[in-house]
C-alpha positions as a Markdown table, in Angstrom:
| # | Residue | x | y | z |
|---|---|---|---|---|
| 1 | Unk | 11.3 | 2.1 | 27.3 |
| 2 | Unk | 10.2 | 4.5 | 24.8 |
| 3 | Unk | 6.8 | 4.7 | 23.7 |
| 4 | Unk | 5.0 | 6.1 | 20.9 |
| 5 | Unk | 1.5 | 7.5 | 20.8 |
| 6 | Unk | -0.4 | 7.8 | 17.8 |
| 7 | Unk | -3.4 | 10.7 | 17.9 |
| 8 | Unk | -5.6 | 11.4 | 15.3 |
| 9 | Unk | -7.8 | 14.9 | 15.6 |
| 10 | Unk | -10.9 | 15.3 | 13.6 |
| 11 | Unk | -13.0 | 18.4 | 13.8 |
| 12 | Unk | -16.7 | 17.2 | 14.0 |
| 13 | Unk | -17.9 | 20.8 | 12.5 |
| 14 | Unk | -16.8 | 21.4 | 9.2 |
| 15 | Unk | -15.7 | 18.2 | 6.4 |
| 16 | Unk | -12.4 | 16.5 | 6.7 |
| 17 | Unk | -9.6 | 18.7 | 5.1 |
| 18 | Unk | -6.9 | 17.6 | 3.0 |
| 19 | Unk | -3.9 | 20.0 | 3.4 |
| 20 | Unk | -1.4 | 18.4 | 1.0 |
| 21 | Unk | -1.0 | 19.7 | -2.6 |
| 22 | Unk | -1.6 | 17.7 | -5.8 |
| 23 | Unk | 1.3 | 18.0 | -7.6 |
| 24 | Unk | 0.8 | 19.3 | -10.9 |
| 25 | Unk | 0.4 | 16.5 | -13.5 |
| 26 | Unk | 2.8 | 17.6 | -16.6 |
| 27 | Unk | 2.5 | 14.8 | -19.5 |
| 28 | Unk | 5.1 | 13.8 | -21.6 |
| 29 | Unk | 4.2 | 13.1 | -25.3 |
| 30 | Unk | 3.7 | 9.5 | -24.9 |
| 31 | Unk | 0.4 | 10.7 | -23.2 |
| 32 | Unk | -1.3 | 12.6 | -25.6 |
| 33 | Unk | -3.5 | 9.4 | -26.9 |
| 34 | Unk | -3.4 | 7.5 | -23.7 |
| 35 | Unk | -5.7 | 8.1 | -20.2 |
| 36 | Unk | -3.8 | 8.6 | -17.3 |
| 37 | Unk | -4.0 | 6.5 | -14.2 |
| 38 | Unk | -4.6 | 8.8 | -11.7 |
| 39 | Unk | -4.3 | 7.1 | -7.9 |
| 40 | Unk | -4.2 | 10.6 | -6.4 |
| 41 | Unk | -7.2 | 10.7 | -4.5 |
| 42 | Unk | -7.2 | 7.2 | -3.2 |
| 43 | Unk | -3.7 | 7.2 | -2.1 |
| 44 | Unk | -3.7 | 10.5 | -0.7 |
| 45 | Unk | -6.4 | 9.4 | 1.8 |
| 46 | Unk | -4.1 | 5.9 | 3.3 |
| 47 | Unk | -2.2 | 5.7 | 5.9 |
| 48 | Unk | -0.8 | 2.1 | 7.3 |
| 49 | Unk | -1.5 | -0.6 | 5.3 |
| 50 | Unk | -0.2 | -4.1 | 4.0 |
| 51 | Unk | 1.2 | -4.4 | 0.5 |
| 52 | Unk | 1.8 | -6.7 | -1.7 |
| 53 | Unk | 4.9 | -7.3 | -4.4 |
| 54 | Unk | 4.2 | -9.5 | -7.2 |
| 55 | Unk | 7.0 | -10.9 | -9.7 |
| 56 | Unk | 5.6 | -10.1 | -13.1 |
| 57 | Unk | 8.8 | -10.5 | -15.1 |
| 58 | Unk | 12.1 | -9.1 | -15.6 |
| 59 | Unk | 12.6 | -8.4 | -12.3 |
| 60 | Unk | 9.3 | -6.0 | -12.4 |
| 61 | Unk | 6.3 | -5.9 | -9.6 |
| 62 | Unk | 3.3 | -5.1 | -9.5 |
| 63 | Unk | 2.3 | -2.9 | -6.1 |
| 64 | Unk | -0.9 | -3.6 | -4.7 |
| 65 | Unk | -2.7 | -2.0 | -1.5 |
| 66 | Unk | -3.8 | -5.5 | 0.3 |
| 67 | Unk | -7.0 | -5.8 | 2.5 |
| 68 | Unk | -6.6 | -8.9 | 3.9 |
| 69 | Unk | -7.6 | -10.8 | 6.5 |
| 70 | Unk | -6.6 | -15.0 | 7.2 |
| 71 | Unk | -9.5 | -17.3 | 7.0 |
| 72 | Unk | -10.9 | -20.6 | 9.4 |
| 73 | Unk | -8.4 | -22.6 | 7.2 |
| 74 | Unk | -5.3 | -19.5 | 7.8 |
| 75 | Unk | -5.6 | -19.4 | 3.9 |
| 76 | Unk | -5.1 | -15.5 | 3.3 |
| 77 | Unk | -8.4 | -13.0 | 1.4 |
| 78 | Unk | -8.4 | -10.5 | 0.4 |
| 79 | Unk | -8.9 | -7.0 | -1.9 |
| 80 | Unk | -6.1 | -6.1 | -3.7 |
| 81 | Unk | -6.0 | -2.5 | -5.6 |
| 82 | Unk | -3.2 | -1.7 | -8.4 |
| 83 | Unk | -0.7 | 1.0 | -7.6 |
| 84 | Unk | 1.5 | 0.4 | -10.6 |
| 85 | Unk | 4.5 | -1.4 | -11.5 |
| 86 | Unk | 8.1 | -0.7 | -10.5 |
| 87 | Unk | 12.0 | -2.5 | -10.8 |
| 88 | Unk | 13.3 | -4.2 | -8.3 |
| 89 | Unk | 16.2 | -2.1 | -8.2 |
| 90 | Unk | 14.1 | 0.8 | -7.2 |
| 91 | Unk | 12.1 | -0.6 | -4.7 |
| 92 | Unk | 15.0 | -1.8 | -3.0 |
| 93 | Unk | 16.2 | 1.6 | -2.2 |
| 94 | Unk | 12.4 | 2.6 | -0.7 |
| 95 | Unk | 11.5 | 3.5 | 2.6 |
| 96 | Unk | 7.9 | 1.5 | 3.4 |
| 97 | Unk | 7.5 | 2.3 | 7.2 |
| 98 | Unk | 8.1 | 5.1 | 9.6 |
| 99 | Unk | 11.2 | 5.0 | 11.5 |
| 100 | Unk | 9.5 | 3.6 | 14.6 |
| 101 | Unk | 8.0 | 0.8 | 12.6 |
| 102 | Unk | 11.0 | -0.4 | 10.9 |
| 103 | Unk | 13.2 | -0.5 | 14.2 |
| 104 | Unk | 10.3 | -3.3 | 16.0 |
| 105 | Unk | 9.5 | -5.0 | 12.0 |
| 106 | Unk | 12.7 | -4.5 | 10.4 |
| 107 | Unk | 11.7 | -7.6 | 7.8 |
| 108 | Unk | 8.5 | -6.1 | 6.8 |
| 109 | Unk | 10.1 | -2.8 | 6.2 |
| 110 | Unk | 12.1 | -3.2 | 3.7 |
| 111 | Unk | 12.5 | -4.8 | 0.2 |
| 112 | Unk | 15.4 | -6.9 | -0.4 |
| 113 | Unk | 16.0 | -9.8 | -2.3 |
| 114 | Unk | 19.5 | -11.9 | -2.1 |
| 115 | Unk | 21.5 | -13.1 | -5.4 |
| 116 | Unk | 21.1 | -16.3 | -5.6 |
| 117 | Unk | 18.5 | -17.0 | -3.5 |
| 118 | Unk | 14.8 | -18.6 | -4.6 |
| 119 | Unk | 12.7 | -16.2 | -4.0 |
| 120 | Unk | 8.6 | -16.7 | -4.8 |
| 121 | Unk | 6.5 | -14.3 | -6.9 |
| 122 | Unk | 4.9 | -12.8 | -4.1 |
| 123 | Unk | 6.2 | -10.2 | -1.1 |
| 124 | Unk | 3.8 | -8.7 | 1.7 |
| 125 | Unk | 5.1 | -6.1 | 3.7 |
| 126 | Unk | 3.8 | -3.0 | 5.3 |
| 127 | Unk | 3.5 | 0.4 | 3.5 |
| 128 | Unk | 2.7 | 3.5 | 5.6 |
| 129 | Unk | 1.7 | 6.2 | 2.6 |
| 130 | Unk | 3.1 | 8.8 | 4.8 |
| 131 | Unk | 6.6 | 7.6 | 3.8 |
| 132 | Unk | 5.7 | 5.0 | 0.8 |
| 133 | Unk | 4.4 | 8.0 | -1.2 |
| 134 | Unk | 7.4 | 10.2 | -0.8 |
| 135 | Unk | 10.2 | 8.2 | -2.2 |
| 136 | Unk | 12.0 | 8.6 | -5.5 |
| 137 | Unk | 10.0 | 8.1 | -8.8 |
| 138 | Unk | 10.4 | 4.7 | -10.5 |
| 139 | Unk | 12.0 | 5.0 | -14.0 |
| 140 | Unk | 9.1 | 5.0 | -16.4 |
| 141 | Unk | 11.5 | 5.8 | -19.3 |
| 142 | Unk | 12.3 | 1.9 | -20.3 |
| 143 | Unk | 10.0 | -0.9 | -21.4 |
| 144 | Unk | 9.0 | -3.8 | -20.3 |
| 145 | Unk | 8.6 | -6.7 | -23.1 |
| 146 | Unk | 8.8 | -3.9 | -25.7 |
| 147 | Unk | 5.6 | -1.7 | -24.4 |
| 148 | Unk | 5.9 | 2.2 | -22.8 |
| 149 | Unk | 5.7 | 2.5 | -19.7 |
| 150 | Unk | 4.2 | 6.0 | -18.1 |
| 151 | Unk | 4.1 | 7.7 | -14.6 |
| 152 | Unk | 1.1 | 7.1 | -12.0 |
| 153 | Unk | -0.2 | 10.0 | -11.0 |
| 154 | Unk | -0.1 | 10.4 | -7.6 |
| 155 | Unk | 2.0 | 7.0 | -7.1 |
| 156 | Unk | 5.9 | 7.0 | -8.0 |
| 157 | Unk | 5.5 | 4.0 | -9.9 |
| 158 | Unk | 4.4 | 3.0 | -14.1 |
| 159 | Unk | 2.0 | 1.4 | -15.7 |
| 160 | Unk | 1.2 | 0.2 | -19.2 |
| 161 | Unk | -2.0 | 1.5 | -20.9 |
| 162 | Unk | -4.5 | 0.3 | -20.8 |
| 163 | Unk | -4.5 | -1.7 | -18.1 |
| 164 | Unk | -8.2 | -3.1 | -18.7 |
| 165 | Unk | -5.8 | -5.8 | -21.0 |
| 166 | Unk | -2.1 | -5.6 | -19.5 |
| 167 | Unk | -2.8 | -5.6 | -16.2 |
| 168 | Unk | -3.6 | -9.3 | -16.2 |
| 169 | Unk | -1.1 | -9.8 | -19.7 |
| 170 | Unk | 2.2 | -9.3 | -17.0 |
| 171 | Unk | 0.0 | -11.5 | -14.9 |
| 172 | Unk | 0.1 | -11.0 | -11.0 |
| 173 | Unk | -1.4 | -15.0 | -10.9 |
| 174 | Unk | 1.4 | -16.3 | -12.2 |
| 175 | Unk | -0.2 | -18.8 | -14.9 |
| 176 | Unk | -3.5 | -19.0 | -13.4 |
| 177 | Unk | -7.1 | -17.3 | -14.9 |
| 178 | Unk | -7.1 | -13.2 | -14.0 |
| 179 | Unk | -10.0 | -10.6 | -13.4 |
| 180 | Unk | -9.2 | -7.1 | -13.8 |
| 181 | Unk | -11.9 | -4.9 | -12.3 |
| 182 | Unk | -11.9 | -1.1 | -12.5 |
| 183 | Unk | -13.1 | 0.0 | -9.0 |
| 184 | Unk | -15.3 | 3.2 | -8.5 |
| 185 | Unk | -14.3 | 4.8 | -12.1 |
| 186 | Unk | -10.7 | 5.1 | -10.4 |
| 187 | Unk | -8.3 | 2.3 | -9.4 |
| 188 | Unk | -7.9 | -0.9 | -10.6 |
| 189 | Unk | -8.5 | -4.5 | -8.5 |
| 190 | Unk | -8.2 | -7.7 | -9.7 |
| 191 | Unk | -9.5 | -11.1 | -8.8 |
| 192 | Unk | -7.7 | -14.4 | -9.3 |
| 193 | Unk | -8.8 | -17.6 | -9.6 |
| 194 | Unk | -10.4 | -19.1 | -6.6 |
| 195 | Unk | -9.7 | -22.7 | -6.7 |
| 196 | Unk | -5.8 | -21.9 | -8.2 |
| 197 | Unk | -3.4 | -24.4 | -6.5 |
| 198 | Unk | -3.2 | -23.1 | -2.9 |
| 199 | Unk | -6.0 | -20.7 | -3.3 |
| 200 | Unk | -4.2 | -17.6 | -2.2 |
| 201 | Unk | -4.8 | -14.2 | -3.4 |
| 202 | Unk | -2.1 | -14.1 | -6.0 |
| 203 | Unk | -2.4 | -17.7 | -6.5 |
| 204 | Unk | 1.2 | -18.1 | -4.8 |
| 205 | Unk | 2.3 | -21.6 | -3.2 |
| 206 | Unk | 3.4 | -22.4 | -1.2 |
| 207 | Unk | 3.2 | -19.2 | 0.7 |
| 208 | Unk | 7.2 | -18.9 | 1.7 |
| 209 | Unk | 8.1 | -16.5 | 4.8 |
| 210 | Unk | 8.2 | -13.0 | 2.2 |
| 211 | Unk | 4.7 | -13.9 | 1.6 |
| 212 | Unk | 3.4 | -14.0 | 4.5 |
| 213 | Unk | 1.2 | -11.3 | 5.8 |
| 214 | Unk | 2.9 | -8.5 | 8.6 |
| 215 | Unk | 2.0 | -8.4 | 12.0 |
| 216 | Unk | -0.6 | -6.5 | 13.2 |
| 217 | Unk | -0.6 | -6.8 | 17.1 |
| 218 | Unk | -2.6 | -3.5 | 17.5 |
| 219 | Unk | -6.0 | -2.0 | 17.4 |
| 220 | Unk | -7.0 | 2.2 | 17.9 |
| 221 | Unk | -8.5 | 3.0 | 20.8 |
| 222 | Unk | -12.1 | 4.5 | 21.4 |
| 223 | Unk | -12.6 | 7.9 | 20.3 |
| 224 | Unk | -12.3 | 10.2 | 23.6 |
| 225 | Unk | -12.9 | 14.0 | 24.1 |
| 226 | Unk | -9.4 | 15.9 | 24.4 |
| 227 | Unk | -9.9 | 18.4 | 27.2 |
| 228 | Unk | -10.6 | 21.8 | 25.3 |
| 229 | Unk | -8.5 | 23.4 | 28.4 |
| 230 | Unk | -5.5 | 22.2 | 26.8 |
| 231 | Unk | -6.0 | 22.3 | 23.4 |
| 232 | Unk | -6.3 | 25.5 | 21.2 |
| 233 | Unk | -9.7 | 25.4 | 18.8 |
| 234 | Unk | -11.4 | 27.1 | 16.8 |
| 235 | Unk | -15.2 | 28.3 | 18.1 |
| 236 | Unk | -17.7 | 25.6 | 18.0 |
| 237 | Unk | -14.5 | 23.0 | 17.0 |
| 238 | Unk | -14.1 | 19.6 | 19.0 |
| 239 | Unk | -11.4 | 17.8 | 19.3 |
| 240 | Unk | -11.3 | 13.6 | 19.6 |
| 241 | Unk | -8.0 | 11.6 | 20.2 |
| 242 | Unk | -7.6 | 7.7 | 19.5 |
| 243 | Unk | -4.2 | 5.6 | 20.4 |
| 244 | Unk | -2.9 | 3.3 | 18.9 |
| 245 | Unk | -2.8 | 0.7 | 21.5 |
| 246 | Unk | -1.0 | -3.0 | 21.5 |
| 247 | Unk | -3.8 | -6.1 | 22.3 |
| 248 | Unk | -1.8 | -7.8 | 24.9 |
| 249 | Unk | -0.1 | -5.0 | 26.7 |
| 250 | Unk | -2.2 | -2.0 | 26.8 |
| 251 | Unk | 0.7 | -0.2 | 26.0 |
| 252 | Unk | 1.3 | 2.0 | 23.1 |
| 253 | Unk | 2.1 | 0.7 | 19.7 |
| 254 | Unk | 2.7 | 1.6 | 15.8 |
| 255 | Unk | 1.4 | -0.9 | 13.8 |
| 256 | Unk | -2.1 | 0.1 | 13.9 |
| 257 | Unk | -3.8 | -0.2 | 10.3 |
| 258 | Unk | -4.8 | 3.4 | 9.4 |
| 259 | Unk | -5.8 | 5.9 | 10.0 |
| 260 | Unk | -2.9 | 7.8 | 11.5 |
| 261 | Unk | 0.9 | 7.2 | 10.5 |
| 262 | Unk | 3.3 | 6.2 | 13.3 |
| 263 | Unk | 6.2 | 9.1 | 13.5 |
């Protein structure tokens, strides 16, 4: 069988060091009176996580980043932070896992909705950023109910300014009361409304198969000193390993929730 194992090095002497490059965010004209939504920082620091689709209209999502956990009742909480909005024909053609991940969870992985089929408003499925950040830009150039829509920076999806009012107007609740919240001066949450018919985060119900939350069967190991024998440092640099380690098995695994990306 092959295994994979997930490492993560941190150096313990100096802060944690970002090495990728901000691309360099070149406006069109439609910005010039509107603010930006900037995700740059806050993506560029996730790694596996669970995501969330939701139906807004005209075959248009909204992406979320999902922190959720199942309750005593296996009703589903949980955060949910706006990435931006996309067409399903373009998330259809994304990558959301690693290559080992999508082999073991094929389901999860991918984005695919059949002709003809009842589908619900809402679609859960992993997104590792490592791969989920790096696919092709969705087409910002159309509209959506009449309105502009403009790049994310740092996200290759849209959104419609300003999202203080349209982020609940293409509602992610479907019909039901929404909150939108602007978290830490940078990204967007919203809350729905708690006692909605099913009482799940999006309000969906019932929660069909799409909805349901991925697998995580996995936890990281402790933090353990790598021997410094084998491992080339800088002076006065440490280096500390965690795995990625299956619950049941012991064995190595690649569906750990962040922070390292399964290659």
């Amino acid at each position: 069988m092959f295994l994979v194992i997930l490492t993560i090095m941190v150096y313990l002497t100096k802060a944690d060091v970002n090495l990728d490059t901000k691309e360099a965010a070149t406006p069109n004209e439609h910005y010039e009176n509107e603010p930006m939504y900037d995700v740059y920082e806050y993506v560029n620091n996730l790694h596996l996580q669970r995501c969330a689709l939701v139906a807004v209209g005209l075959k248009y999502f909204s992406i979320f980043v999902e922190s959720a956990v199942l309750d005593k009742n296996n009703r589903i909480r949980s955060s949910k932070f706006f990435l931006g909005m996309c067409h399903q024909s373009t998330l259809e053609k994304w990558k959301f896992c690693s290559p080992h991940l999508e082999r073991k969870r094929p389901h999860k992985c991918k984005f695919r909705l059949r002709t003809g089929k009842y589908h619900g408003r809402v679609h859960r499925r992993y997104c590792d950023f490592g791969v989920l950040s790096r696919n092709p830009d969705c087409p910002c150039v159309s509209t959506i109910f009449g309105e502009t829509m403009y790049k994310v920076i740092g996200f290759p999806a849209c959104y419609i300014p300003p999202l203080s009012d349209t982020l609940c107007r293409y509602n992610p609740c479907g019909m039901e009361q929404c909150q939108p919240t602007k978290v830490e001066d940078t990204i967007f949450s919203l809350e729905c409304h708690p006692k909605c018919d099913g009482s799940n985060p999006f309000c969906e119900h019932p929660l069909d198969k799409s909805a349901a939350l991925p697998l995580i069967s996995s936890n990281w190991t402790s933090w353990k000193l790598l021997d410094t024998q084998k491992v080339a440092t800088n002076a006065g640099q440490k280096l500390y390993q965690s795995i990625c380690t299956n619950r049941l098995t012991n064995q190595s695994d690649v569906d750990c929730l962040g922070p390292g990306t399964a290659w």
